[in-house]
py3Dmol code that shows the C-alpha trace and the ligand (Angstrom):
import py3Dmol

protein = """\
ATOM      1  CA  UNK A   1      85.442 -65.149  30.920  1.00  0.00           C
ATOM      2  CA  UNK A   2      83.331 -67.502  29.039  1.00  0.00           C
ATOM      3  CA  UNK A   3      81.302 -64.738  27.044  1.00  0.00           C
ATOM      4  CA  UNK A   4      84.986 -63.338  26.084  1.00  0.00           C
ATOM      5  CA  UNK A   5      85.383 -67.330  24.400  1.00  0.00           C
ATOM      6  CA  UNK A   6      82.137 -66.668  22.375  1.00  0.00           C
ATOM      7  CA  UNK A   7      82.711 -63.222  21.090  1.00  0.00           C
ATOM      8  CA  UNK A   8      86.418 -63.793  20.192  1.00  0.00           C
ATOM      9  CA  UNK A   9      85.145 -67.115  18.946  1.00  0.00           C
ATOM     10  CA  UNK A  10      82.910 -65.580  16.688  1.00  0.00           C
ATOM     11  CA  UNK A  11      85.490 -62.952  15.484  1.00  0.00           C
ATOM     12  CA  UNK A  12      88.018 -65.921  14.874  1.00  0.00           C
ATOM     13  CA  UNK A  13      85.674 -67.806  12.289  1.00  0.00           C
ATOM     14  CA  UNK A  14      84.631 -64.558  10.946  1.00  0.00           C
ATOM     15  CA  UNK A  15      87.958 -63.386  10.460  1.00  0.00           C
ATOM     16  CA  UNK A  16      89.138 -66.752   8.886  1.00  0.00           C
ATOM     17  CA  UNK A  17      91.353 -67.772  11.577  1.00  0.00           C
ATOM     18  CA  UNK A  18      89.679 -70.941  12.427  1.00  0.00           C
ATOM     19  CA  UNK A  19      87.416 -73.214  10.472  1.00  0.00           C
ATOM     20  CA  UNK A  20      84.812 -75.361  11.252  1.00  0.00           C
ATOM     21  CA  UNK A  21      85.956 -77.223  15.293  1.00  0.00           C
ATOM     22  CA  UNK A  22      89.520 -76.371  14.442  1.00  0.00           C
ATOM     23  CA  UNK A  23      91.154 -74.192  16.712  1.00  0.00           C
ATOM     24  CA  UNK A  24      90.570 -73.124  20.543  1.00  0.00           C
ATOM     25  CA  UNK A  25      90.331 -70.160  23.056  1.00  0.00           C
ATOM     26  CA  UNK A  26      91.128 -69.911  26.611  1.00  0.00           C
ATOM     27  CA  UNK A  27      91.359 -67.330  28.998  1.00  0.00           C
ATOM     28  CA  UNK A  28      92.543 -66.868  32.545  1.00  0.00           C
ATOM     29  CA  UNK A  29      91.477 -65.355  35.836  1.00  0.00           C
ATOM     30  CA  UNK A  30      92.960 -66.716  38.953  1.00  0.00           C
ATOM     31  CA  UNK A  31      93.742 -70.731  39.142  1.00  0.00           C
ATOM     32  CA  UNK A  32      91.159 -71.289  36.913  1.00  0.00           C
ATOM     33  CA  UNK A  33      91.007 -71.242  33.063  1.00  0.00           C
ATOM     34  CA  UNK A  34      88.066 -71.070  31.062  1.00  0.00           C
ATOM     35  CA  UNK A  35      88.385 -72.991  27.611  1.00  0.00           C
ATOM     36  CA  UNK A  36      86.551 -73.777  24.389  1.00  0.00           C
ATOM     37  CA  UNK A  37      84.979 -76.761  24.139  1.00  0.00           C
ATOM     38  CA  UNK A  38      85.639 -80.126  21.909  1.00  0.00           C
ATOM     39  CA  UNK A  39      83.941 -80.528  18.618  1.00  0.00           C
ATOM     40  CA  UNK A  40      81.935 -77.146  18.939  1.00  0.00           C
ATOM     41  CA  UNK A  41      82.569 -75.091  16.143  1.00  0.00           C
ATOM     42  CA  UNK A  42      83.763 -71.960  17.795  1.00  0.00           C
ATOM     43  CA  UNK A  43      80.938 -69.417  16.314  1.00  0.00           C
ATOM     44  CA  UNK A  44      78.659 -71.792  18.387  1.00  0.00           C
ATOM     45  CA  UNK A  45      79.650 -71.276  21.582  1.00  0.00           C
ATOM     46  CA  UNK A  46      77.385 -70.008  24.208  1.00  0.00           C
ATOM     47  CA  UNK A  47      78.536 -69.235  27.734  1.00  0.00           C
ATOM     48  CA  UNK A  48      77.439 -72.106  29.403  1.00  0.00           C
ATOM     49  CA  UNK A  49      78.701 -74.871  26.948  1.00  0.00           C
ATOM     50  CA  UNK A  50      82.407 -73.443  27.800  1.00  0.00           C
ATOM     51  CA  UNK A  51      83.816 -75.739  30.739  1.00  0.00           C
ATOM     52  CA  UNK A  52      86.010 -74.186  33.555  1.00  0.00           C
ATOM     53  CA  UNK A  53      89.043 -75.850  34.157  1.00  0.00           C
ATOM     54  CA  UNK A  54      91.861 -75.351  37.426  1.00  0.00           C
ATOM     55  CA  UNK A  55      95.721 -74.534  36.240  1.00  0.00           C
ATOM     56  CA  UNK A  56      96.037 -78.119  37.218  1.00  0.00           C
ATOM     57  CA  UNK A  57      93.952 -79.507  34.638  1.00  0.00           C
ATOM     58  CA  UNK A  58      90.602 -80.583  36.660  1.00  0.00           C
ATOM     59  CA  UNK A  59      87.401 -80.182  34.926  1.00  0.00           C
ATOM     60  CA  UNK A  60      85.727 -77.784  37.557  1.00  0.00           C
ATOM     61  CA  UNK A  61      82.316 -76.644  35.653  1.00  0.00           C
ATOM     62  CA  UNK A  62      80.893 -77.620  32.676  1.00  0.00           C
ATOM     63  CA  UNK A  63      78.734 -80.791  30.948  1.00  0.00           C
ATOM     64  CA  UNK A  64      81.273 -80.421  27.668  1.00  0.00           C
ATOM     65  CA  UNK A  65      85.018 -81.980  27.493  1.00  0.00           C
ATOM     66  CA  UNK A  66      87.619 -79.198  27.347  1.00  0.00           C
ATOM     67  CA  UNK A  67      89.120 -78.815  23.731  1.00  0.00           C
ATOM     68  CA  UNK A  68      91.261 -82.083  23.355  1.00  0.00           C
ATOM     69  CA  UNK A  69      94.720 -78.778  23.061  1.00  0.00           C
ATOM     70  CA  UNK A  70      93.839 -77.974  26.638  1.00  0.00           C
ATOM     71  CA  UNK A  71      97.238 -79.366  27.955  1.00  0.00           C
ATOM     72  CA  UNK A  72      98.737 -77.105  25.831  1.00  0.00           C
ATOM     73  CA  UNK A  73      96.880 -73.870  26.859  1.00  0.00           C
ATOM     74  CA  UNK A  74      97.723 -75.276  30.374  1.00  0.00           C
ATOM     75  CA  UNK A  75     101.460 -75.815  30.275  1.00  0.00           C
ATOM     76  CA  UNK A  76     101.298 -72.284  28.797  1.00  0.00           C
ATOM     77  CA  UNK A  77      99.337 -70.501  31.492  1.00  0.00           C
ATOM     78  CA  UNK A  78     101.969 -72.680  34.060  1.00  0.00           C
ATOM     79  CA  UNK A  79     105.487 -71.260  32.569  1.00  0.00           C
ATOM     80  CA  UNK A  80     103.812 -67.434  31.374  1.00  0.00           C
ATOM     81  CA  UNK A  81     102.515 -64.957  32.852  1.00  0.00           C
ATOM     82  CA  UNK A  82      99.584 -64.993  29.766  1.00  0.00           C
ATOM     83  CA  UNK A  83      96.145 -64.583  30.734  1.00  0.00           C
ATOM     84  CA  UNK A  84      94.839 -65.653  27.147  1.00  0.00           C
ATOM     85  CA  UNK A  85      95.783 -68.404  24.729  1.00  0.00           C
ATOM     86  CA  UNK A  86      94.784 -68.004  21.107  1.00  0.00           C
ATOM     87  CA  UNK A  87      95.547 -71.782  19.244  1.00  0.00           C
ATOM     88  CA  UNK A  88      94.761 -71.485  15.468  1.00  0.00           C
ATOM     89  CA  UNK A  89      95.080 -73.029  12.292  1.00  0.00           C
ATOM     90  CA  UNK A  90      95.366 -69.813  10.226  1.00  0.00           C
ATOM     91  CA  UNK A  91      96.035 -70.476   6.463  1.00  0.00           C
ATOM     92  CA  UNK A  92      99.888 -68.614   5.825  1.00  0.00           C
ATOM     93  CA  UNK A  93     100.466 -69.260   9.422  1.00  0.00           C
ATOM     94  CA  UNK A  94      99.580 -73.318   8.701  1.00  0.00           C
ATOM     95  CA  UNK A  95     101.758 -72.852   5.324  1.00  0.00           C
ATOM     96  CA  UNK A  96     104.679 -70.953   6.992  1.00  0.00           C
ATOM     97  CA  UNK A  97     104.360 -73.966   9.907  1.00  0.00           C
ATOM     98  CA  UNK A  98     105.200 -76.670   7.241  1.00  0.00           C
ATOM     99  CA  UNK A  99     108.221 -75.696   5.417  1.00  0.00           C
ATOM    100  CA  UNK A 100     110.097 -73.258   7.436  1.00  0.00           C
ATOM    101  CA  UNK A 101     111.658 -73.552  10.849  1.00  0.00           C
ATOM    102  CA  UNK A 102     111.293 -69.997  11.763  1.00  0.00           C
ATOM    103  CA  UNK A 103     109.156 -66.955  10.333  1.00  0.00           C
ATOM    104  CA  UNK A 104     111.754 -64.528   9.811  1.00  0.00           C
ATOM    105  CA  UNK A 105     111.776 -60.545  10.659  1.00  0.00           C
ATOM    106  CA  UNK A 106     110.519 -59.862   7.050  1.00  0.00           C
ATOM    107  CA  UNK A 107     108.417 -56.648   8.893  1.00  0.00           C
ATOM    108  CA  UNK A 108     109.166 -55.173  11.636  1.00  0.00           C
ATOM    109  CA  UNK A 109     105.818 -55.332  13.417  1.00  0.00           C
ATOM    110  CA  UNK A 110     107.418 -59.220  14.160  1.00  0.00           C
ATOM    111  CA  UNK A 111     108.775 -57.099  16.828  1.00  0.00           C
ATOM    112  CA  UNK A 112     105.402 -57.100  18.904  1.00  0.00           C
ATOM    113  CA  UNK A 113     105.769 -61.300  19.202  1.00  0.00           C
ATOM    114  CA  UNK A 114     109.017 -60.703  20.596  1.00  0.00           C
ATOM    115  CA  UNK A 115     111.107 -61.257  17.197  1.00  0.00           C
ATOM    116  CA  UNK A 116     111.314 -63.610  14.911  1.00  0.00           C
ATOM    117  CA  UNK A 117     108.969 -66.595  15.609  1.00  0.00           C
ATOM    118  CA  UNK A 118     110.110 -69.930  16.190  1.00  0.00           C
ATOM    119  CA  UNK A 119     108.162 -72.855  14.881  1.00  0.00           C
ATOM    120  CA  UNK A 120     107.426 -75.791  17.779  1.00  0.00           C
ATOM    121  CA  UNK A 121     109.035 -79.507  16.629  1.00  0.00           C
ATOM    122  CA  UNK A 122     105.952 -81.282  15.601  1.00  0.00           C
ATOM    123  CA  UNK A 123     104.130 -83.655  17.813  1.00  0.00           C
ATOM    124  CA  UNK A 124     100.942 -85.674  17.924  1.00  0.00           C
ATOM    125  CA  UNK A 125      98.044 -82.569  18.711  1.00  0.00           C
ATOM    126  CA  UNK A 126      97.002 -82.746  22.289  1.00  0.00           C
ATOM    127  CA  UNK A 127      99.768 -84.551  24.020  1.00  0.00           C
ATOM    128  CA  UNK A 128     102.173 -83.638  26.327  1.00  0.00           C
ATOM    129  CA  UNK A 129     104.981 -84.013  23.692  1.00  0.00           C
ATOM    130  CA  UNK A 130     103.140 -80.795  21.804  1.00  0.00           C
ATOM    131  CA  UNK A 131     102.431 -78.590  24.952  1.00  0.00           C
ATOM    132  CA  UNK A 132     106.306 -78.948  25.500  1.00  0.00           C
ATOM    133  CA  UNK A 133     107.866 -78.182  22.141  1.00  0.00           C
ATOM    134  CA  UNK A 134     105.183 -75.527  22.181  1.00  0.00           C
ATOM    135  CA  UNK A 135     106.569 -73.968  25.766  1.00  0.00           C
ATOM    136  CA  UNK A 136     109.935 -73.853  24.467  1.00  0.00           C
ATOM    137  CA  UNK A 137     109.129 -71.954  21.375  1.00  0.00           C
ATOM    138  CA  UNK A 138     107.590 -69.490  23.032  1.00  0.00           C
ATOM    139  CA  UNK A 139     110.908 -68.478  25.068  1.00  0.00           C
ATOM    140  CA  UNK A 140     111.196 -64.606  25.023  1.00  0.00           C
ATOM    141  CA  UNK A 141     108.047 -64.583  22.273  1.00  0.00           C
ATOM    142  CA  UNK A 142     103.953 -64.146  22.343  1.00  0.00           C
ATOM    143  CA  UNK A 143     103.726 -66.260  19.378  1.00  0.00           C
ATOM    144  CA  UNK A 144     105.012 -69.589  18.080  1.00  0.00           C
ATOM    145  CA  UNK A 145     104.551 -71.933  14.781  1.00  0.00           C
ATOM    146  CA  UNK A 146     103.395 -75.322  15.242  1.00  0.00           C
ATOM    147  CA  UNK A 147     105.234 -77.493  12.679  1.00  0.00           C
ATOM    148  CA  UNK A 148     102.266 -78.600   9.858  1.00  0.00           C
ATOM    149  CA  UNK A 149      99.694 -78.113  12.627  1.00  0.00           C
ATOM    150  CA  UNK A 150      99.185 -73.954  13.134  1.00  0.00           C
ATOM    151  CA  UNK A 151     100.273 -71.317  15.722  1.00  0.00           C
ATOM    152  CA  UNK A 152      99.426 -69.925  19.060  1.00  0.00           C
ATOM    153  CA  UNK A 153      99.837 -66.357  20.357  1.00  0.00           C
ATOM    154  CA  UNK A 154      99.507 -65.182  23.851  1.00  0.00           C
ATOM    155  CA  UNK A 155      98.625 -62.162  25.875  1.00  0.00           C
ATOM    156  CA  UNK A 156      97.394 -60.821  29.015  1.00  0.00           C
ATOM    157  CA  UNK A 157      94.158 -60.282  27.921  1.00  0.00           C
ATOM    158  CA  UNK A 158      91.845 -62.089  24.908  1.00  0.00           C
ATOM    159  CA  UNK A 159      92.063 -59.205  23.346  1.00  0.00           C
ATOM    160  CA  UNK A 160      95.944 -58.687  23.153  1.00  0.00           C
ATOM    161  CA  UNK A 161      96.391 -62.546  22.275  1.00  0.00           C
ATOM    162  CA  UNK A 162      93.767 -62.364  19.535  1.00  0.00           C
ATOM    163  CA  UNK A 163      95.283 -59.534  18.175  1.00  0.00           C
ATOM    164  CA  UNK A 164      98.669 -61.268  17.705  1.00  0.00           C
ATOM    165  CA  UNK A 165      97.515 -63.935  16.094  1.00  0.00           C
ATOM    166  CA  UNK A 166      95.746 -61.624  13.516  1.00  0.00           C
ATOM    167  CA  UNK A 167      99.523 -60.302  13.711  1.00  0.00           C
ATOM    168  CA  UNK A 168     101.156 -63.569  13.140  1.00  0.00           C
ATOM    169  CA  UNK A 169      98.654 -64.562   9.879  1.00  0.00           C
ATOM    170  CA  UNK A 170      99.240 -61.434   8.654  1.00  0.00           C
ATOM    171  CA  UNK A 171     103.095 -61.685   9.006  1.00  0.00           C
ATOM    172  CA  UNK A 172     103.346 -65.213   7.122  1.00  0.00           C
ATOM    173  CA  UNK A 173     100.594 -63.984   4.832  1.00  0.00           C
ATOM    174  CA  UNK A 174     103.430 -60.918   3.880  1.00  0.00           C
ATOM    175  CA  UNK A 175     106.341 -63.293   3.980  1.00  0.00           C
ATOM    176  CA  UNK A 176     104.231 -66.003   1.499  1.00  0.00           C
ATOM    177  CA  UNK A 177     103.262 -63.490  -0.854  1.00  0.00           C
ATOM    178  CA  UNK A 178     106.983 -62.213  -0.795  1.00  0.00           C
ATOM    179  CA  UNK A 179     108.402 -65.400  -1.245  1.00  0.00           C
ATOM    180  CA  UNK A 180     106.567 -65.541  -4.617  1.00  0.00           C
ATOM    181  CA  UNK A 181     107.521 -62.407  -6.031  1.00  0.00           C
ATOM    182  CA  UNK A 182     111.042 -62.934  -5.446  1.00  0.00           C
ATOM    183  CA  UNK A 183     113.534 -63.433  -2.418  1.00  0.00           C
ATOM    184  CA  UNK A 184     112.210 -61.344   0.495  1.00  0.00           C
ATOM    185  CA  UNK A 185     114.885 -59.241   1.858  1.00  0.00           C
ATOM    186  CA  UNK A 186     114.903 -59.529   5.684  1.00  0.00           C
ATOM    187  CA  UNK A 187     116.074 -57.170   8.406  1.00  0.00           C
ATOM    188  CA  UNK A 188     119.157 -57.379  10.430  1.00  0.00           C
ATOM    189  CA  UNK A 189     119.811 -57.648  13.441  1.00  0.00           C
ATOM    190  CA  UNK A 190     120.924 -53.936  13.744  1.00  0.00           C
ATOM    191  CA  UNK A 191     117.908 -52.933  11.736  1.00  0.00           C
ATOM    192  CA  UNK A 192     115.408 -54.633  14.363  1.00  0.00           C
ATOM    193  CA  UNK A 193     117.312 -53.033  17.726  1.00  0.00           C
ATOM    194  CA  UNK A 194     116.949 -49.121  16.045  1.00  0.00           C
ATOM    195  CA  UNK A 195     113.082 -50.254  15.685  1.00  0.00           C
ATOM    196  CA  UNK A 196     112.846 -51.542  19.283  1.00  0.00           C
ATOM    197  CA  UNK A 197     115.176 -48.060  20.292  1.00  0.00           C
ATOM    198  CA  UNK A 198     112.472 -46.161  18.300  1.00  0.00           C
ATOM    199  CA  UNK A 199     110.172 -47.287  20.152  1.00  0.00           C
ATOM    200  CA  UNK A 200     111.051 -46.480  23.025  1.00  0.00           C
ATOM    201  CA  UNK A 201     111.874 -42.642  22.116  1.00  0.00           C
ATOM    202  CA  UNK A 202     109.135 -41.720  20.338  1.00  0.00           C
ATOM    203  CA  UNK A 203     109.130 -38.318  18.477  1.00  0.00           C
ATOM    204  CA  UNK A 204     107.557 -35.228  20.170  1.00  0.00           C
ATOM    205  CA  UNK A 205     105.774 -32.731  18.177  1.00  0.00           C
ATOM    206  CA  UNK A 206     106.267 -29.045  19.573  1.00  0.00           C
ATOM    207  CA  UNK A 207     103.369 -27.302  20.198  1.00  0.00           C
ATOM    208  CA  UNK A 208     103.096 -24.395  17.391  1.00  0.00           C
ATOM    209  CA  UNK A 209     103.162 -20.873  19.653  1.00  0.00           C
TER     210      UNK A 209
END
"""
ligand_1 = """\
1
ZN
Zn 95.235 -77.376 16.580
"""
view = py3Dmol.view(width=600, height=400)
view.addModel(protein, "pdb")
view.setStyle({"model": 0}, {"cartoon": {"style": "trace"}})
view.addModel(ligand_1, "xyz")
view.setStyle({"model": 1}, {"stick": {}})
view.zoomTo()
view.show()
């Protein structure tokens, strides 16, 4: 669990998702949750500086504090059936997060966060307040926008919830760009349930005899 917080780590600074301490990782196994550390950049991370905390919030392993958004990963893992939390401060996501009070279904890929994605109220980072607002944006969705903070994106595995939020910049980063070429057209309701029947029926290609 706590090499998976390294190498996703790594991938997240690489990637730009994260910059500097910003930003933190957790994944699941059990009742017990292992996180990123505070103030460690997270392309510095080595196994053992990664504490292991219970569902209930107790420091079980580890010399390092728990990132100070733990509470939030927490309250997620209590209410979700997630087995990873991805927390970032991804740039469009971050810009998206501070003037809008939803990312709307500009593509349908939005689709694979459960629709449209809400953006959480905002509150001081690390309190309860946050974890909350947080928990109730993510109602029906495995993403949400945290109002001029950043966004988290969930998944039962690190890889799944590291994918969306690669998703979820990449979604804003669409809807941004859009937004300064002209008005971005969205899709309706209608539009987004023949995508979801799509996918459900997906085309078969005979066999050529
Ligand atoms: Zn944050």
């Amino acid at each position: 669990m706590r090499e998976l917080l390294c190498e996703y780590g790594r991938r997240a600074v690489e990637l730009g998702l994260v910059l500097g301490t910003s930003g933190n990782l957790s994944v699941r196994r059990d009742d017990l949750v292992a996180v990123t550390p505070a103030g460690l950049a997270l392309d510095r991370l080595t196994p053992e500086r990664c504490p292991v905390v219970d569902v209930g919030g107790h420091l079980v392993e580890g010399d390092l504090q728990p990132s100070s958004e733990t509470p939030m990963h927490l309250a997620v893992y209590r209410t979700t059936p997630a087995r990873a939390v991805v927390h970032t401060h991804s740039t469009f996501a971050t810009v998206v997060a501070s003037t809008m009070r939803e990312l709307p279904a500009i593509h349908y890929n939005v689709l694979q966060l459960g629709g449209p994605v809400r953006v959480a109220p905002y509150a001081t980072y690390g309190t309860a307040e946050l974890a909350a607002n947080v928990q109730a944006a993510l109602e029906g969705r495995t993403a949400a926008l945290m109002a001029n903070h950043g966004a988290v994106a969930i998944g039962e595995s690190m890889e799944e919830a590291f994918e969306r939020a690669r998703l979820l910049e990449w979604l804003c980063e669409v809807y941004v760009r859009a937004s300064g070429v002209g008005t971005p057209a969205l899709l309706t309701e209608a539009q987004l349930a023949a995508v979801a029947e799509r996918s459900r029926t997906p085309p078969t290609f005979p066999r050529r005899s």
